[in-house]
N, C-alpha and C positions, 0 to 999 in steps of 0.2 A: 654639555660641559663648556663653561670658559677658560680653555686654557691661556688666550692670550693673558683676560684677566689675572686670571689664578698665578704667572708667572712674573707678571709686572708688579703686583701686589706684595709680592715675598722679596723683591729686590729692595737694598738700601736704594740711598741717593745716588746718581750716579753722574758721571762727568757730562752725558749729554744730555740730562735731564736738568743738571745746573746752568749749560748754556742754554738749552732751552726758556729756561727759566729767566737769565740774564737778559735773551734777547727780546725776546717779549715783556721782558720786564721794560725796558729802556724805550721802545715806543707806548708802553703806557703812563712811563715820567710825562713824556713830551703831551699826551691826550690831558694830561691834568693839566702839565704849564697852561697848553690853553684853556682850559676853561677857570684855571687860577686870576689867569691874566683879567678874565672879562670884569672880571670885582672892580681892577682898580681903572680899566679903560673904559667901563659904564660912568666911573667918577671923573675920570677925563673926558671923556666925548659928551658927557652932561655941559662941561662951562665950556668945551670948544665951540657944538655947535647948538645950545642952547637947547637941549630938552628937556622937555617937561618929565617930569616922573614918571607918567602911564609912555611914554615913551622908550624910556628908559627899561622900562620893564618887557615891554614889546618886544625890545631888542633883544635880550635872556631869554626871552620866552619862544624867542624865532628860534634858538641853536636848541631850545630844548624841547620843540616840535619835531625839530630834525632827526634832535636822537630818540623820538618816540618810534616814529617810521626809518628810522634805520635799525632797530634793534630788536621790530620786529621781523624786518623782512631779511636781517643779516641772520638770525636764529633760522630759520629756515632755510636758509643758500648755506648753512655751515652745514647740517644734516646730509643737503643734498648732494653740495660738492665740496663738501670740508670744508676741515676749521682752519688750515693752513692758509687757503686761498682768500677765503672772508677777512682774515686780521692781516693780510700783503695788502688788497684793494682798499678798503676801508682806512687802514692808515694813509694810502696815496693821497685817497678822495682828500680827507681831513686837511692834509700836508697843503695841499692845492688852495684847498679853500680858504684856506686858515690865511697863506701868503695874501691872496688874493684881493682878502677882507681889508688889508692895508693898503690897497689900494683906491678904495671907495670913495666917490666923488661927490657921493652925497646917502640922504638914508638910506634910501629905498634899499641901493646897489649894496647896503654895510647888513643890513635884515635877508636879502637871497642870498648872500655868502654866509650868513651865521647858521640859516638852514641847512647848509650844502656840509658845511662844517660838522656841526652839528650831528647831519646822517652818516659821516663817515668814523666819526666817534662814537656816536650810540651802537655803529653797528660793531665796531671791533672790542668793547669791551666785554662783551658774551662771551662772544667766539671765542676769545682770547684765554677767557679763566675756567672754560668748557677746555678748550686744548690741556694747559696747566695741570686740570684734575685727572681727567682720562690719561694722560701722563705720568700721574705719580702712583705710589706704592701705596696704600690705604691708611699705615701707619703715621705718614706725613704728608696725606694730600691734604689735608685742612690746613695745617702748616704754610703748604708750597704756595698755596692759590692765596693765603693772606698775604706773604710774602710778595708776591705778585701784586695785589693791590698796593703794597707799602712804598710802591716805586708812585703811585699817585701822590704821597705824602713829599719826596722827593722833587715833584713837578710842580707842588703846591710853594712850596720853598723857593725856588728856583723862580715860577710866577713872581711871588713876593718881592723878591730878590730886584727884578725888571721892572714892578710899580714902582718900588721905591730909588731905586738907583735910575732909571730910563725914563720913565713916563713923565714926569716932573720934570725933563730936563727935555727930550726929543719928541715927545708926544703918543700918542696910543699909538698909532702904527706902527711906531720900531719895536712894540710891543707883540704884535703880530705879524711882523716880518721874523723878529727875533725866533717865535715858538715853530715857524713852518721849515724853515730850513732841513735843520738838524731833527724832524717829524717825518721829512722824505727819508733822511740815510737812514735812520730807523728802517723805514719798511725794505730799504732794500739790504739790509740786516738781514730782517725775514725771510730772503730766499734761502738761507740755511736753515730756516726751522723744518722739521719732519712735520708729514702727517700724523695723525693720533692712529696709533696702532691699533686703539678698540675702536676707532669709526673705519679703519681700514680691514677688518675683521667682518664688521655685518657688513660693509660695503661689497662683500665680497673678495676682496683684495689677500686674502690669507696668506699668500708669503711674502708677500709685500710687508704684512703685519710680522709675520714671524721673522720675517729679515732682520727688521728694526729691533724686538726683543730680544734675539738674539745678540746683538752690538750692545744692549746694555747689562746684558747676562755674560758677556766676557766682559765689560770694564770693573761686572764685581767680582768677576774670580767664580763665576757659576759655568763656563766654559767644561766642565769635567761631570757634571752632572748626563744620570742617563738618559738615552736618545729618549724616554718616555715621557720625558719633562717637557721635550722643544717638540709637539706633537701638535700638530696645527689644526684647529676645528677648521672643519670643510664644510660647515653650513653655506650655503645656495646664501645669493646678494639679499639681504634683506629692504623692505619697504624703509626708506632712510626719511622723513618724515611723518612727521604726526600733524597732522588740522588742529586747528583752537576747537574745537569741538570736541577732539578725543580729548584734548588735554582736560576738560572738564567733565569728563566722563566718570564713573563711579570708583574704575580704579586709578585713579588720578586726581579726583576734585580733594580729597582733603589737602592733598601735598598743594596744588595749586591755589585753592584760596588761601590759603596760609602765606605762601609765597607772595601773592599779588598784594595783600594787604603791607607785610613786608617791606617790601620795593616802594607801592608807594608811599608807607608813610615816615621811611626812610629818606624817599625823594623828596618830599613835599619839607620835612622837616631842616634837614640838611643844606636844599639849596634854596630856604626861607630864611636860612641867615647867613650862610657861607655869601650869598655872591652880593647881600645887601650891608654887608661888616662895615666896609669903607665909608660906603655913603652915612650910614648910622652915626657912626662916629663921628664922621664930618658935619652931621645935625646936631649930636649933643656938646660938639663947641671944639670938637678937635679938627688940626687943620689937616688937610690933606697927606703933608708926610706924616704928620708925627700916625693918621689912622693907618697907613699906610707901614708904618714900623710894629705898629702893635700887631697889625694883620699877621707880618712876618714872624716875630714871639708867638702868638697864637699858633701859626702852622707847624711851628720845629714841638711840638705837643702832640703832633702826629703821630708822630714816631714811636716817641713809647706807646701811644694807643696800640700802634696793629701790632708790636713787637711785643706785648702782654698778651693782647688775644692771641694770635700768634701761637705764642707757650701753650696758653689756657686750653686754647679748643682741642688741641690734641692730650687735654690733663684731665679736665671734668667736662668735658663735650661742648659740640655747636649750641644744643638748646641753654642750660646755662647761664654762658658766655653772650651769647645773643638778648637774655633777657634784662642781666645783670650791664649790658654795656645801653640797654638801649633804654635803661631807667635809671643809670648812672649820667647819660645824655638830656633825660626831662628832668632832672635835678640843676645839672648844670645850667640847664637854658632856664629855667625860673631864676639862681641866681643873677644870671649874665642879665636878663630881663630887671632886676629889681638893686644892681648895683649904682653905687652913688659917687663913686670916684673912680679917677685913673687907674689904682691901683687894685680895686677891685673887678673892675672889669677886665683888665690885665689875667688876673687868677682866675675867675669863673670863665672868660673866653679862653684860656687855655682850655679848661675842665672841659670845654665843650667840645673843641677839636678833639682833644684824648679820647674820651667817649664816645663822640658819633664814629671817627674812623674806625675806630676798633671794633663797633658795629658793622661798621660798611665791610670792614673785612671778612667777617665772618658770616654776611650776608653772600658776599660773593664764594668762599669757599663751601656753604649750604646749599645755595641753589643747583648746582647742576647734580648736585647727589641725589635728591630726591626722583630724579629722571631715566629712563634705562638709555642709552648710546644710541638706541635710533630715535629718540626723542630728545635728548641731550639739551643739543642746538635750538632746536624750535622751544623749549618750554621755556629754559632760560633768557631764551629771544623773547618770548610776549610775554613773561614777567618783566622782564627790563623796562619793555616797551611800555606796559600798563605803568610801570613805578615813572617811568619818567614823565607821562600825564602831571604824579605830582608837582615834578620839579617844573611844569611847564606853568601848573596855577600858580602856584607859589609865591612865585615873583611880582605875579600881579596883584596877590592878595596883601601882599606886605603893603606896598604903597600904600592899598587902599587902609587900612586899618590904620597906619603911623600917619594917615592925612586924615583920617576922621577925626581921629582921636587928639591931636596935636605934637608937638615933637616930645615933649616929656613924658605925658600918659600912653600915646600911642607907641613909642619905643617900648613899654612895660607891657601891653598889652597883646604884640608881635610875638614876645618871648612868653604869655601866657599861653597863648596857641601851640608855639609849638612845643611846648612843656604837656599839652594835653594830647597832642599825635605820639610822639617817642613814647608816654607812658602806656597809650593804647596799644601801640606794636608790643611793649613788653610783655604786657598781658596777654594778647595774643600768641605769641611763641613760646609763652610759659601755659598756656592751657593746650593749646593744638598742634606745636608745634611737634617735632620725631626726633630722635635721638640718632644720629649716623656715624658718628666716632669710632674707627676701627674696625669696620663694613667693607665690605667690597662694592664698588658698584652696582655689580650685579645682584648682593645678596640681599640692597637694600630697595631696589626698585623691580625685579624681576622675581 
């Protein structure tokens, strides 16, 4: 029997689930700021220190090496020694790095700080939306964990905010001194957050777990309920990771190819135009701020995306929502691809924020449900880790294509790609995907 589950499940929202929620919500604003920022300091550190474009793409492509190997190896170190611990250090690492990176004297030292960076964000945004679920009530953890993500749209803003207002006037490092600061008090926020009561459960840890349930079973007025409610399963410590091997094992491989494809072609998609916007723009005749102000209209588009899915995935489920956003996203990107003025690219680059986040969100409140709590952390880790591959080609393939092709045709051609991955993922989570809406954890993977 899961009673931890079965009791967390049945609770509303509760007061420490909301801070919960808030505090890890505000160190993954700051995880976006920076990588919001790298858009428009790839456009600055282009004419500062004269790079070439496969250059340029190097340098994106170093932080998002980083978060390939950190989000595999943070999915496993969450398993083993929690999720609490993983998303404290890995904000650190980022905070550190992130500073750091403003400090660089030259390439080389600006590409090992973007890796270092890099790993300590790839590794905390598993961990983080792994905590969030296993936290919430089944009713509204698809909800919780979008919500969660919604705080990236926030950091995306905020980035924007600093290209156009800072960068232009102080240069990219006050760009990345600006983002690591206020990334450190973040995680020392975190030393308030709990452990996840169901990884302290197979851990072993049973009244440690039941303590914790219990504190949010008196903030909803469930205090009066019988002693046979707060009954603590006494299962023995369970095996608190899973190998990549089990994970593709027969009771597992449907959930996990479906996921990996997922991630990456969410990854590939996504940071195939997000982190290339700026420079784009500044190819098809716009200057630095004015790409720099549409960037920012573009990202406040965010918002309503994950705040519809959001609604939706707890209305007509993750599959759905996930399909309906992620071919709502190859629509946008063909027109953002094939727009002919200011004002259309305006409208179709909103469409496309709206749509991919609202994806992204629903991406991230899907994946750890397919997983059972001693597999949680690791599955969700090496789907991260596989999707960020994408986001690591991505970068380099863009150049390559909008230089083949020339600045006109290849801008068109960029946006046919990835109008042709978004439409593939939809089809894929519309033929293979599972339905988890209103499931418990454990009813859906155990």
């Amino acid at each position: 029997m899961y009673h931890i589950a079965s009791r967390i499940d049945r609770l509303p929202s509760t007061s420490m689930l909301r801070k919960i929620l808030l505090i890890t919500g505000i160190g993954w604003l700051f995880d976006a700021m920076d990588q919001g920022m790298v858009a428009g300091v790839i456009a600055s550190i282009g004419a500062d220190w004269e790079l070439s474009t496969s250059q340029k793409g190097l340098l994106v492509s170093a932080g998002m090496l980083g978060m390939i190997v950190g989000a595999a190896l943070s999915g496993m170190a969450a398993d083993k020694w929690g999720r609490r611990t993983v998303i404290m250090w890995t904000l650190v690492i980022y905070g550190l790095a992130s500073g750091i990176s403003g400090f660089s004297v030259n390439y080389t030292m600006l590409i090992i700080f973007r890796f270092i960076t890099g790993f300590g964000l790839g590794g905390e945004l598993p961990a983080a939306s792994t905590l969030i679920s296993e936290f919430s009530p089944k009713k509204i953890r698809g909800r919780n964990v979008i919500v969660l993500e919604s705080f990236w749209a926030w950091g995306w803003i905020l980035a924007a905010l600093v290209a156009y207002l800072l960068i232009p006037v102080y240069g990219w490092r006050m760009a990345l001194w600006v983002g690591a600061v206020p990334a450190l008090f973040a995680a020392y926020l975190r030393k308030a957050v709990p452990e996840s009561p169901r990884y302290l459960e197979k851990a072993g840890k049973a009244e440690a777990a039941d303590l914790l349930v219990r504190k949010m079973e008196k903030e909803a007025g469930f205090e009066e309920y019988p002693i046979e409610n707060h009954q603590v399963d006494q299962t023995n410590k369970m095996k608190m990771r899973m190998s990549l091997v089990e994970l593709w094992s027969a009771k597992y491989i449907r959930s996990t190819a479906v996921l990996w494809v997922i991630w990456f072609g969410i990854n590939f998609g996504y940071y195939g135009f997000v982190i290339w916007t700026p420079s784009l723009l500044v190819a098809q005749g716009f200057g630095l701020v004015k790409s720099f102000e549409f960037t920012l209209i573009m990202c406040l588009a965010q918002l309503p995306g994950y705040f519809s899915a959001a609604y939706l995935v707890e209305k007509i489920g993750r599959k759905p929502v996930l399909s309906i956003y992620f071919a709502g996203t190859a629509i946008a990107a063909w027109l953002f691809g094939h727009g002919d003025s200011a004002t259309q690219l305006l409208i179709y680059g909103s469409l496309l924020y709206f749509f991919s986040l609202g994806a992204w969100g629903c991406v991230y409140a899907y994946t750890p449900e397919v997983y059972p709590t001693i597999a949680r952390g690791s599955g969700t880790g090496w789907a991260a880790a596989f999707g960020r591959i994408g986001a690591f080609i991505a970068p380099m393939v863009v150049p390559v294509i909008y230089n083949t092709f020339g600045d006109e045709t290849g801008f068109g051609y960029v946006f046919i790609l990835l109008t042709g991955v978004f439409a593939f993922v939809a089809i894929i989570v519309a033929i293979f995907g599972k339905e988890t809406m209103g499931k418990s954890l454990e009813e859906i993977t155990e």
